[in-house]
C-alpha positions as CSV (number, residue, x, y, z in Angstrom):
1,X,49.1,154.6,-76.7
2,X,49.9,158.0,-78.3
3,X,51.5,157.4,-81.9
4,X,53.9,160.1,-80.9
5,X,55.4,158.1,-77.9
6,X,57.1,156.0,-81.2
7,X,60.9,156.2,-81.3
8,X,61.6,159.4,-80.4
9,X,58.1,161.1,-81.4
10,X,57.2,161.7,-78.4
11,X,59.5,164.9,-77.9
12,X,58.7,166.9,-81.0
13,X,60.2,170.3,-82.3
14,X,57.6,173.0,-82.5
15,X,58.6,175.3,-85.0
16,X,56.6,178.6,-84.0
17,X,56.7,181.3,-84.3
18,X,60.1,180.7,-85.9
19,X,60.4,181.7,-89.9
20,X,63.2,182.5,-92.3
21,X,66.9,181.2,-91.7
22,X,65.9,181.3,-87.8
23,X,63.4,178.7,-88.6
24,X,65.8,176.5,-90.9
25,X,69.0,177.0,-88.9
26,X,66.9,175.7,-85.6
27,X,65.2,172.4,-87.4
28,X,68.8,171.9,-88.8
29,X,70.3,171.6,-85.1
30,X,67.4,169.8,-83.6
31,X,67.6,167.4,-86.3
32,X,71.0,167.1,-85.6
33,X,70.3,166.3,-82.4
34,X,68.2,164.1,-82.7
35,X,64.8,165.1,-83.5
36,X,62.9,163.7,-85.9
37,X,59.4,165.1,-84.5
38,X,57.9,168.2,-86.2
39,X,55.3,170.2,-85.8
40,X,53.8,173.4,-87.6
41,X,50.6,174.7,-89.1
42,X,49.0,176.6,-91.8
43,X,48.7,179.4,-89.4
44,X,52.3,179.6,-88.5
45,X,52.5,180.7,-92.4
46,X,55.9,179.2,-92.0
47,X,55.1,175.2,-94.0
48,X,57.0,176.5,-96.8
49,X,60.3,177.2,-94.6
50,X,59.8,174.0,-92.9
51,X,59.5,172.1,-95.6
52,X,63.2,173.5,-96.6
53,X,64.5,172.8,-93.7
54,X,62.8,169.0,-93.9
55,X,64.3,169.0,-97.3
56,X,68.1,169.9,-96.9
57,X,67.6,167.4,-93.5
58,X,67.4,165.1,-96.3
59,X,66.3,162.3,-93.6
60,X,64.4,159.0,-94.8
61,X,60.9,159.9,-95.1
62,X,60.3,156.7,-92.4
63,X,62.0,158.5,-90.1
64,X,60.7,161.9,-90.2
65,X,57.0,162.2,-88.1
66,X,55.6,165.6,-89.3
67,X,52.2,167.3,-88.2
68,X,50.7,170.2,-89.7
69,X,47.2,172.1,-88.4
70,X,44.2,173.1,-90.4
71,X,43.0,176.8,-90.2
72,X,39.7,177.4,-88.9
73,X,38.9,179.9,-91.8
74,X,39.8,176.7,-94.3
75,X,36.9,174.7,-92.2
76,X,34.6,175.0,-95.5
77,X,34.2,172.2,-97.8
78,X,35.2,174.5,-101.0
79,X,38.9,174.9,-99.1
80,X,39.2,172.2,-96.7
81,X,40.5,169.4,-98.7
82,X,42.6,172.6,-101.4
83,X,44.2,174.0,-98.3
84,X,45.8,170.6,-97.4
85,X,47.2,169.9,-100.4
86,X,48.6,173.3,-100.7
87,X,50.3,172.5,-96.9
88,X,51.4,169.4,-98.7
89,X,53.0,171.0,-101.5
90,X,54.6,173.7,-99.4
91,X,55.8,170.7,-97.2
92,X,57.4,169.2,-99.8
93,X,55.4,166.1,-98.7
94,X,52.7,163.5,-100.3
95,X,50.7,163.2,-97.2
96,X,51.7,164.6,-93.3
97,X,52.2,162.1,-90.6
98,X,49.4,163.8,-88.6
99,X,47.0,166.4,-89.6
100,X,45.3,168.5,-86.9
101,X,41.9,170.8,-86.5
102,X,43.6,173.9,-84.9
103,X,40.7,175.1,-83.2
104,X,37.0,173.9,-82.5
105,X,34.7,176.2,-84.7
106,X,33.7,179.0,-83.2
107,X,30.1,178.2,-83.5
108,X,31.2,174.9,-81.3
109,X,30.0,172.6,-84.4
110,X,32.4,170.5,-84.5
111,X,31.0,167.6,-86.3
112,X,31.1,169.0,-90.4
113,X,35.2,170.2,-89.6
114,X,35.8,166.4,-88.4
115,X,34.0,164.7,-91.5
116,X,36.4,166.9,-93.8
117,X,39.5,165.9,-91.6
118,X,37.9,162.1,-92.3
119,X,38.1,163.0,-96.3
120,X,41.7,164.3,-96.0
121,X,42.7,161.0,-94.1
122,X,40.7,158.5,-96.8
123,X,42.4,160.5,-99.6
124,X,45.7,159.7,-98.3
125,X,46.9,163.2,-97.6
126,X,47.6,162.4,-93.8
127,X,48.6,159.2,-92.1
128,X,46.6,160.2,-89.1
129,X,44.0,162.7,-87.9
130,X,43.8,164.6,-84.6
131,X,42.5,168.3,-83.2
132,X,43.8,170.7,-80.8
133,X,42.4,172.7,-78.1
134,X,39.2,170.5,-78.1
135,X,37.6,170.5,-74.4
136,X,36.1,167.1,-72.6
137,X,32.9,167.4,-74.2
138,X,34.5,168.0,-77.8
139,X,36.6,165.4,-77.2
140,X,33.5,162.6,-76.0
141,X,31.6,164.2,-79.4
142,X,34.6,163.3,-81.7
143,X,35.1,160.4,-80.7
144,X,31.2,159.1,-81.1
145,X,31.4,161.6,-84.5
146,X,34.5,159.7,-86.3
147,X,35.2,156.5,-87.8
148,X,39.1,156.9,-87.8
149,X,40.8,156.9,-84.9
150,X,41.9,160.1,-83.7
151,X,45.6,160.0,-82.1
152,X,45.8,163.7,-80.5
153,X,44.0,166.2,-78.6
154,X,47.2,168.8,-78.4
155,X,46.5,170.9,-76.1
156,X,48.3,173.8,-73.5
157,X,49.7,171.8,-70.9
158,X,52.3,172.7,-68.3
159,X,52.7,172.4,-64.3
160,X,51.1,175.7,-63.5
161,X,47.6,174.5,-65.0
162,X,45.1,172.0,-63.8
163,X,44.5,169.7,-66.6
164,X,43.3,166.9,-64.6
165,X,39.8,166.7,-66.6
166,X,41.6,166.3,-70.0
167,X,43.4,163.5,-68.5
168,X,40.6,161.8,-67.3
169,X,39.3,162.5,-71.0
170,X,42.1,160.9,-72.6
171,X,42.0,157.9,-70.6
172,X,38.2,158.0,-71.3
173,X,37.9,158.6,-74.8
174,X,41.5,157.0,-76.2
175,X,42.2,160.2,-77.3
176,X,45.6,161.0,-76.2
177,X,46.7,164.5,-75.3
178,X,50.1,166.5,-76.5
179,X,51.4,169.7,-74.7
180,X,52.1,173.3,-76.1
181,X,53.5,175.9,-74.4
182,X,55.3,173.3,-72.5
183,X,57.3,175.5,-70.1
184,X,54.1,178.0,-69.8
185,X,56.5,180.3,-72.2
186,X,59.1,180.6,-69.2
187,X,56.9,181.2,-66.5
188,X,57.6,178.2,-64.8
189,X,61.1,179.5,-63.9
190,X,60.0,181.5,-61.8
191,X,59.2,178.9,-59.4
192,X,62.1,177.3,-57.7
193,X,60.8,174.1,-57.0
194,X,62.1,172.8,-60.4
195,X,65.5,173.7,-60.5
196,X,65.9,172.2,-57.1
197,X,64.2,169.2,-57.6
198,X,67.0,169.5,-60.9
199,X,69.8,169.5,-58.4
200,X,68.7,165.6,-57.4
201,X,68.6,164.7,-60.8
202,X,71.4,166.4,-62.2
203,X,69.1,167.8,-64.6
204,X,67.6,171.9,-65.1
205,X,64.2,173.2,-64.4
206,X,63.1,172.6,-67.8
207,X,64.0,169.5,-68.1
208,X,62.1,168.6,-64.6
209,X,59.2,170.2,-66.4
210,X,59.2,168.2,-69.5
211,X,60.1,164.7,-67.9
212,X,56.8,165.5,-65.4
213,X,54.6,166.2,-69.1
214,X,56.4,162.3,-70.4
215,X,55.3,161.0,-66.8
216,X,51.9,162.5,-67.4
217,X,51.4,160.2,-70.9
218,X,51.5,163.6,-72.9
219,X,53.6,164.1,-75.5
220,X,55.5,167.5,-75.4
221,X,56.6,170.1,-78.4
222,X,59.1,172.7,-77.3
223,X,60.9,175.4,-79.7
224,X,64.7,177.0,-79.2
225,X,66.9,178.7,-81.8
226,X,69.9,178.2,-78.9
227,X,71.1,174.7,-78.9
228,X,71.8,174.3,-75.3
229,X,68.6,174.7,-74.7
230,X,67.6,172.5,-78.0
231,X,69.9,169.6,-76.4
232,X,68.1,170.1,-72.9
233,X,65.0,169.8,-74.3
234,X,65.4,166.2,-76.3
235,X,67.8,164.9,-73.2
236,X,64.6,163.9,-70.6
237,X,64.8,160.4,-71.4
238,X,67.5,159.2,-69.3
239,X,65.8,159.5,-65.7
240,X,62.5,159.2,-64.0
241,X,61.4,161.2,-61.4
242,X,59.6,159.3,-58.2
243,X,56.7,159.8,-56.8
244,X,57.1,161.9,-54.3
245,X,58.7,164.8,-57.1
246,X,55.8,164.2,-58.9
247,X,53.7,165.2,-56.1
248,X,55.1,168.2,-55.4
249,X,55.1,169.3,-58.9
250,X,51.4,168.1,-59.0
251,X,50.5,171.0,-56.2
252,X,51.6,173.8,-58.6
253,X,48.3,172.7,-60.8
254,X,46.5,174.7,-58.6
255,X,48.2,178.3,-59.8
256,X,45.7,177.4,-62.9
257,X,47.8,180.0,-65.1
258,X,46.2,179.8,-68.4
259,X,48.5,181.6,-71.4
260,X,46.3,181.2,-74.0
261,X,42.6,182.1,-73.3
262,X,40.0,184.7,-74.6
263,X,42.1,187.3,-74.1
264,X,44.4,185.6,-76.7
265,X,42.1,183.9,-78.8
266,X,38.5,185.6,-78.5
267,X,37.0,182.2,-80.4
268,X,38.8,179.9,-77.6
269,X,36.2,177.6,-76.2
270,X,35.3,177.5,-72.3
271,X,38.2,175.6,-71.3
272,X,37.5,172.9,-68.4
């Protein structure tokens, strides 16, 4: 099982591209909320603000479940191991809860990037060790390439894209998967289906969206500065949605709308 579907892990608060009092004043209300899930990255250049937020939270460090992501231009042994510390300092934090690749090289060598995220784990800088946007081969490598455990593939992951082979993957490997861009960065409102499958359930489209992500076994991150929609987003606990709703929301796969791809991210891998 996913180590983020602990207590309430499993819905985390993604803090990008949030920075500045936007950033703290939106950690503050989540974690007033409830959350006590959060995720950032060195690439988000906003660890610094987060870890001020985490601070004036002022939470038990046992209850707070933080990940952070390694740049790909710190994938070098001379910075690797520097650039997590400095995370860790900027974090306000002796180790992260999780600690993330954030993309596979872009020579697809995945192996020497994996071995450093093994250093950073046996030096106690992170709890646990995971990557992001690894595809089903990368995922099959890391698993045969690594000694520790690794607890996440987090990955895009929404209703409008076909994901089906990274869930096979996960089931395959152990490798659990979390979502970004969990609402496909609003596009999934433009499909009615959710809102009135909401009607049933007394719950809004986005809400139907994230409970079908928690039904899938994958772990969601969504970001807010409004708190409504803050609120929304943690309150998908409370019902399940049958079969049948599932189903139907399963048949949108097929739109295979992709937000980030080459276009976005010219060193993406060939996504499955």
């Amino acid at each position: 099982m996913s180590v983020y579907f602990q207590k309430t892990y499993q819905r985390s608060f993604g803090t990008f591209p949030l920075k500045g009092d936007e950033l703290r004043d939106a950690m503050l209300i989540a974690a007033e909320i409830g959350y006590r899930s959060f995720d950032t990255a060195q690439m988000y250049e906003n660890e610094k603000e987060t870890g001020a937020a985490l601070k004036e939270i002022a939470l038990p460090r046992d209850e707070v479940f933080v990940t952070t992501k390694v740049n790909n231009s710190n994938f070098d042994e001379t910075r690797f191991l520097g650039s997590v510390e400095q995370s860790l300092k900027d974090l306000q934090l002796d180790q992260v809860d999780v600690l993330l690749l954030h993309w596979p090289p872009a020579d697809g060598n995945i192996e020497p990037s994996l071995k450093l995220l093994e250093k950073a784990r046996a030096r106690g800088l992170t709890r646990h060790i995971g990557v992001s946007n690894y595809t089903v081969k990368m995922m099959r490598d890391a698993k045969a390439m690594t000694e520790a455990p690794i607890v996440t593939n987090q990955v895009e992951f929404h209703p409008l894209l076909n994901q089906d082979k990274l869930l096979a993957a996960a089931i395959e490997t152990g490798i659990p998967l979390a979502s970004y861009c969990s609402v496909a960065r609003g596009k999934v409102f433009e499909y009615p289906l959710f809102a009135e499958i909401g009607e049933t359930y007394g719950k809004s489209a986005a809400q139907i969206v994230l409970r079908w992500i928690l039904q899938k076994g994958v772990s969601i991150n969504t970001m807010s500065t409004k708190r409504k929609n803050i609120q929304d987003n943690f309150n998908v606990m409370d019902f399940t949605l049958s079969n049948i709703d599932m189903a139907r929301i399963d048949a949108l796969t097929a739109t295979n709308y992709r937000i980030v791809n080459k276009d976005l991210v010219p060193f993406a891998p060939d996504f499955d």
